[in-house]
KOLLOGU-923482 format. One line per field, with one value per residue (C-alpha): residue number from 1; residue in three letters; chain; x, y, z. Coordinates in steps of 0.1 Angstrom, whole numbers, always signed. Example, Ala and Ser with C-alpha at 12.3 -4.5 7.8 and 13.67 -1.06 7.14 Angstrom:
KOLLOGU-923482
resi = 1	2
resn = ALA	SER
chain = A	A
X = +123	+137
Y = -45	-11
Z = +78	+71
end
This chain:
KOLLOGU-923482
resi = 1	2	3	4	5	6	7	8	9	10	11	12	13	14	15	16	17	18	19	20	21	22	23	24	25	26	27	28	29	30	31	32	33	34	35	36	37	38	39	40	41	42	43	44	45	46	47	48	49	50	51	52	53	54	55	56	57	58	59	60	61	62	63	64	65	66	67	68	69	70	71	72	73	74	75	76	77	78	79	80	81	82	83	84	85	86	87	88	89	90	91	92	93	94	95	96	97	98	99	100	101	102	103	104	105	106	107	108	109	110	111	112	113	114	115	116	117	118	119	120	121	122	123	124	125	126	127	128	129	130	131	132	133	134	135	136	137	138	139	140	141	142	143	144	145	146	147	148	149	150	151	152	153	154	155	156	157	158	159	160	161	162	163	164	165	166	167	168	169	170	171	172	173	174	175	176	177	178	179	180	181	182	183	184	185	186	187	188	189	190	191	192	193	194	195	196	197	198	199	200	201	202	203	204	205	206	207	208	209	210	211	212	213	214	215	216	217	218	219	220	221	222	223	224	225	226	227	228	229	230	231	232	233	234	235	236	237	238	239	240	241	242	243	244	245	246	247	248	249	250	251	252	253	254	255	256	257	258	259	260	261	262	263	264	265	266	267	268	269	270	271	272	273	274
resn = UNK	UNK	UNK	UNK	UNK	UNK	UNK	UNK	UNK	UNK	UNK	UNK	UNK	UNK	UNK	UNK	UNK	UNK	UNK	UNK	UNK	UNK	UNK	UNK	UNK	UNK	UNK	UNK	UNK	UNK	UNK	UNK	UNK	UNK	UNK	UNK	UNK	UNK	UNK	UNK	UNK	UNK	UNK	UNK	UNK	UNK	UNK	UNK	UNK	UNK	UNK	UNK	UNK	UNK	UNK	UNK	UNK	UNK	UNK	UNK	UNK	UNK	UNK	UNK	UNK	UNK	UNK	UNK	UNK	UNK	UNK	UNK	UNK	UNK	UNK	UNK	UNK	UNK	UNK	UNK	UNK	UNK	UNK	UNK	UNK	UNK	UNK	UNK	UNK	UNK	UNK	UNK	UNK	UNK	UNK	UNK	UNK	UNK	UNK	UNK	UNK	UNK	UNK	UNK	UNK	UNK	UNK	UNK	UNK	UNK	UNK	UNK	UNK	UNK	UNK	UNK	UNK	UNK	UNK	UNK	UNK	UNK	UNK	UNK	UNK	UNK	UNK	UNK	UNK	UNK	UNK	UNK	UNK	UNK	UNK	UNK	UNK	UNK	UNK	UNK	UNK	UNK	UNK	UNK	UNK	UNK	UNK	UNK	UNK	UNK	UNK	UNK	UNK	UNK	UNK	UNK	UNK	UNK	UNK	UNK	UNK	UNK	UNK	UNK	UNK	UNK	UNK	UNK	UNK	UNK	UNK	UNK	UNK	UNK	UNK	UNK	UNK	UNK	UNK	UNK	UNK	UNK	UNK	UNK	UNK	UNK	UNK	UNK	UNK	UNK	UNK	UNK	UNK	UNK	UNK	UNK	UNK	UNK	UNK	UNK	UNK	UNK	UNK	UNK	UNK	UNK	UNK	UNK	UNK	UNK	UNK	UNK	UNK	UNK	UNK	UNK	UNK	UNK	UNK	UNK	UNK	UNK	UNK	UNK	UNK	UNK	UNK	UNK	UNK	UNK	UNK	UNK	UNK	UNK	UNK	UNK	UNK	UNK	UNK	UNK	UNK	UNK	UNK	UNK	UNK	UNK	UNK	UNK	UNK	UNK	UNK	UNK	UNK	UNK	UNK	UNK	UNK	UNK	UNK	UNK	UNK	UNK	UNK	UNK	UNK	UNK	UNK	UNK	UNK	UNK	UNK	UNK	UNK	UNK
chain = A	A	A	A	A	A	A	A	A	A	A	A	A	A	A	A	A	A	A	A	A	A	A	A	A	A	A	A	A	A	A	A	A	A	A	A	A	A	A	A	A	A	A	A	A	A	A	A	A	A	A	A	A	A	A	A	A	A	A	A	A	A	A	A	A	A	A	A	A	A	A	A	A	A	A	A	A	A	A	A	A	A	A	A	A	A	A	A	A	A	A	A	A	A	A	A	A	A	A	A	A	A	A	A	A	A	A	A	A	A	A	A	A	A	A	A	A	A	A	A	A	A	A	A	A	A	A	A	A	A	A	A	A	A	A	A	A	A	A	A	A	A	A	A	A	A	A	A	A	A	A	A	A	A	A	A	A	A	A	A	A	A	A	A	A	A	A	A	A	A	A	A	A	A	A	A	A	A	A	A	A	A	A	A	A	A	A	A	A	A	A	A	A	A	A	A	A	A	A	A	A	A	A	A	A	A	A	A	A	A	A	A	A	A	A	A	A	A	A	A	A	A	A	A	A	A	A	A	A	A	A	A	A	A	A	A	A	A	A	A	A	A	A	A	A	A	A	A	A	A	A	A	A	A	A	A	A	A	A	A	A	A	A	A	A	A	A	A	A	A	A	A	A	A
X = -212	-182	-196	-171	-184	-192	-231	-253	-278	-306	-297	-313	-330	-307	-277	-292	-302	-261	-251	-276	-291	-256	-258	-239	-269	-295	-282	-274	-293	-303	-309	-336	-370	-389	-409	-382	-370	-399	-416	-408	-368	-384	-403	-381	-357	-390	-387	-352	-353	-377	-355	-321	-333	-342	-323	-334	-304	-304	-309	-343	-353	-344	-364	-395	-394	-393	-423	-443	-432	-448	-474	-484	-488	-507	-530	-539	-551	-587	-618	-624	-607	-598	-570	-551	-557	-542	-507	-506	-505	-481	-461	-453	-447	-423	-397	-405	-384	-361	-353	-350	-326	-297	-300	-303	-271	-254	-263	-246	-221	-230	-234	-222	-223	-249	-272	-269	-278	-307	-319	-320	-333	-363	-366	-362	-391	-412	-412	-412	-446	-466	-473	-481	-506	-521	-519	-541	-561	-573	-576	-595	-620	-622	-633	-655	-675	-672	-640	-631	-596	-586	-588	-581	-544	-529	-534	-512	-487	-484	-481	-454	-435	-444	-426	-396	-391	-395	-367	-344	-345	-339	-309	-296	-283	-265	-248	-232	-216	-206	-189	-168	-160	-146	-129	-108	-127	-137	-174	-195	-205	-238	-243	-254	-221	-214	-248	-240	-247	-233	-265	-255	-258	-295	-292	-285	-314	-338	-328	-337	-364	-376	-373	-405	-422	-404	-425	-400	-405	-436	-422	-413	-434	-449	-457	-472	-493	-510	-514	-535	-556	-570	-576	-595	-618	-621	-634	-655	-671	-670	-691	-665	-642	-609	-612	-588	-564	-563	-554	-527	-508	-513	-500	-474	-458	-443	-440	-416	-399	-392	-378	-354	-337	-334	-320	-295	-286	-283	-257	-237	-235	-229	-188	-203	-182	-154
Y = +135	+137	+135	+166	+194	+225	+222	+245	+267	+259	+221	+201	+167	+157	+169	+158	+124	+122	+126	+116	+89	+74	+36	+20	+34	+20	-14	-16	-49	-48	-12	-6	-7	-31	+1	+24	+5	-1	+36	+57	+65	+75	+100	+112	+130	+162	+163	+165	+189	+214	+204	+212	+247	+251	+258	+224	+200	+160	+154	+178	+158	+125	+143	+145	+106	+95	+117	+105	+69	+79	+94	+61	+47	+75	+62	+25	+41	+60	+35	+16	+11	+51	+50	+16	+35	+67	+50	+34	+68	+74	+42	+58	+95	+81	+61	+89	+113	+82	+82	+121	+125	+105	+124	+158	+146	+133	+168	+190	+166	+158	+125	+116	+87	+107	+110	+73	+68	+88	+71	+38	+52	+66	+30	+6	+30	+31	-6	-11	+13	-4	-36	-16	+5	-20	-36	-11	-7	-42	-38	-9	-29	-56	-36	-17	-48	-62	-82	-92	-84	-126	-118	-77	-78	-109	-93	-63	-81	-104	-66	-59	-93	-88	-51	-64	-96	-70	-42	-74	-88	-59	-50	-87	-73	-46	-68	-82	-46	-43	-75	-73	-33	-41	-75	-50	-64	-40	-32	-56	-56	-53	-80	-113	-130	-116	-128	-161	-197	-229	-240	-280	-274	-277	-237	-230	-252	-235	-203	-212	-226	-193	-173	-186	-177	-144	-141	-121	-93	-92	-75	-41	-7	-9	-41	-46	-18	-27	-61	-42	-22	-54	-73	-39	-45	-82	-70	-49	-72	-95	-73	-72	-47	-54	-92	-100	-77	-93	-130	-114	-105	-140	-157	-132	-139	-177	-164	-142	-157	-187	-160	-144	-176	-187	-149	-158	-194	-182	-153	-181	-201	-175	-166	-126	-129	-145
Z = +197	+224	+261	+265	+243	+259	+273	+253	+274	+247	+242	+215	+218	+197	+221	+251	+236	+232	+262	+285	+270	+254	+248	+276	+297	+275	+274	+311	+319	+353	+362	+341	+345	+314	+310	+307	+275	+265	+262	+295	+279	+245	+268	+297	+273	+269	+305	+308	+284	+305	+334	+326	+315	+353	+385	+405	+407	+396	+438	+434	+410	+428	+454	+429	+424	+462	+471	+441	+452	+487	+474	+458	+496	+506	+474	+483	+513	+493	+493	+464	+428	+429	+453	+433	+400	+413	+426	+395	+381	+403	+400	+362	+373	+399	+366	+347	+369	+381	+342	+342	+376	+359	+327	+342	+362	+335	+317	+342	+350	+384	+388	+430	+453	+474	+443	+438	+477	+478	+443	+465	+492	+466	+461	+492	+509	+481	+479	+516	+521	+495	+513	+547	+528	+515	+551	+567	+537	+541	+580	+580	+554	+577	+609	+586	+580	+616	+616	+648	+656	+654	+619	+611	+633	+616	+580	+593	+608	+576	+555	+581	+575	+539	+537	+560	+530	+497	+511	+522	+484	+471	+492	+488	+452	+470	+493	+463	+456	+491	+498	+465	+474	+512	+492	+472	+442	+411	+404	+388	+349	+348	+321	+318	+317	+354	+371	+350	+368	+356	+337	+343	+382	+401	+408	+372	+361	+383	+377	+340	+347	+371	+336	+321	+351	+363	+395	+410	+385	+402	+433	+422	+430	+392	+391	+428	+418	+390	+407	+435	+413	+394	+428	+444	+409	+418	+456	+439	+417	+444	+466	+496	+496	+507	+504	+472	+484	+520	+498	+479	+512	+527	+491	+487	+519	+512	+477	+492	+514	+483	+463	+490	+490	+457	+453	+481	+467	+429	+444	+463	+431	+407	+401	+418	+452	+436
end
């Protein structure tokens, strides 16, 4: 079906699946989520459905997925395993109407640069509030049971550093698009071949080697998420809240830091800025 036919008021899942779900967006590589292909697409069409029969725009929508993204801060900061399972909840309502904002747009023909902006901006908060949650999650745990402040302050300072490291790798794949855009070059595929490193050099061979353990995947809202909730059972079953959670900020920070620079050494080497 032609991405030009006259838009129905009463649309079909079959008509909407055709336009807004056509299949140079499902095989984009990089700009979807693992669980959009692997359920939340499937899904997101019944909401779009119910959406595009509304008067919100694609940007309302967009609007939708930053505050559930906040709200998933807000979360981490209830006692116990409740607040982690919550924003994991969250974590999912938050893709499902990042999956339904392009598709509504793509509906009504509104796709826009400022769309796409506040989509990031959805995104680089999000993931930037997580670890400072968590931060004063885990310091107000450690006052409650007496920490003195040699050991409470440093934990929210590492969150801080932690929060600062997460929103810079993420951007580090935006620079790309802005160097080549103010170098006159064209936008970037979004396929393997253009992220591609000579697999005979030492960056190519680590990069391959990175892929059987993808520790970076680890770093996104999802993911950090349900990496929280099973460490808040661990303090639990460990009998001190807060305490698992306070050791994944202190690993997570080198961790970090190691991946921010192989990010930045694998863009040098790749054929991206050239």
């Amino acid at each position: 079906m032609s991405n030009d036919f006259a838009r129905p008021s009463n649309p079909t899942l079959e008509q909407l699946r055709a336009v807004c779900q056509p299949p140079e967006v499902r095989a984009r590589r990089n700009a979807e989520h693992w669980t959009a292909e692997l359920y939340l697409r499937h899904i997101s069409i019944y909401l779009t459905a119910v959406l595009v029969r509304t008067r919100i725009s694609a940007n309302g929508v967009t609007g939708l997925m930053i505050l559930a993204g906040w709200l998933m801060s807000i979360a981490l900061l209830i006692p116990g395993v409740w607040g982690p399972l919550l924003a994991v909840v969250l974590s999912q309502v938050q893709l499902y109407f990042d999956c339904s904002d392009g598709e509504v747009a793509r509906w009504r023909g509104t796709q826009s640069p400022r769309g796409i902006f506040i989509d990031m901006v959805g995104h680089h908060t999000t993931e930037a509030l997580i670890p400072l949650a968590l931060g004063y999650r885990v310091f107000r745990e450690l006052q409650t049971q007496g920490a003195d402040a040699s050991q409470a302050w440093p934990t929210l300072f590492i969150a801080a550093v932690l929060s600062t490291l997460l929103v810079l790798n993420r951007s580090q794949s935006l620079m790309v698009h802005a160097a080549r855009s103010m170098a006159g070059l064209g936008k970037l595929p979004d396929t393997a071949e253009a992220r591609a490193v000579s697999q005979t050099s030492l960056v190519g061979k680590l990069r391959s080697a990175a892929r059987f353990l993808p520790f970076h995947k680890m770093l996104h809202a999802v993911e950090l998420s349900l990496l929280i909730l099973v460490l808040s059972v661990v303090s639990l079953i460990a009998g001190t809240p807060g305490i698992a959670e306070k050791w994944m900020l202190w690993i997570l920070l080198p961790a970090v830091v190691l991946v921010n620079f192989g990010h930045f050494v694998a863009t040098m080497a790749s054929s991206r800025l050239r």
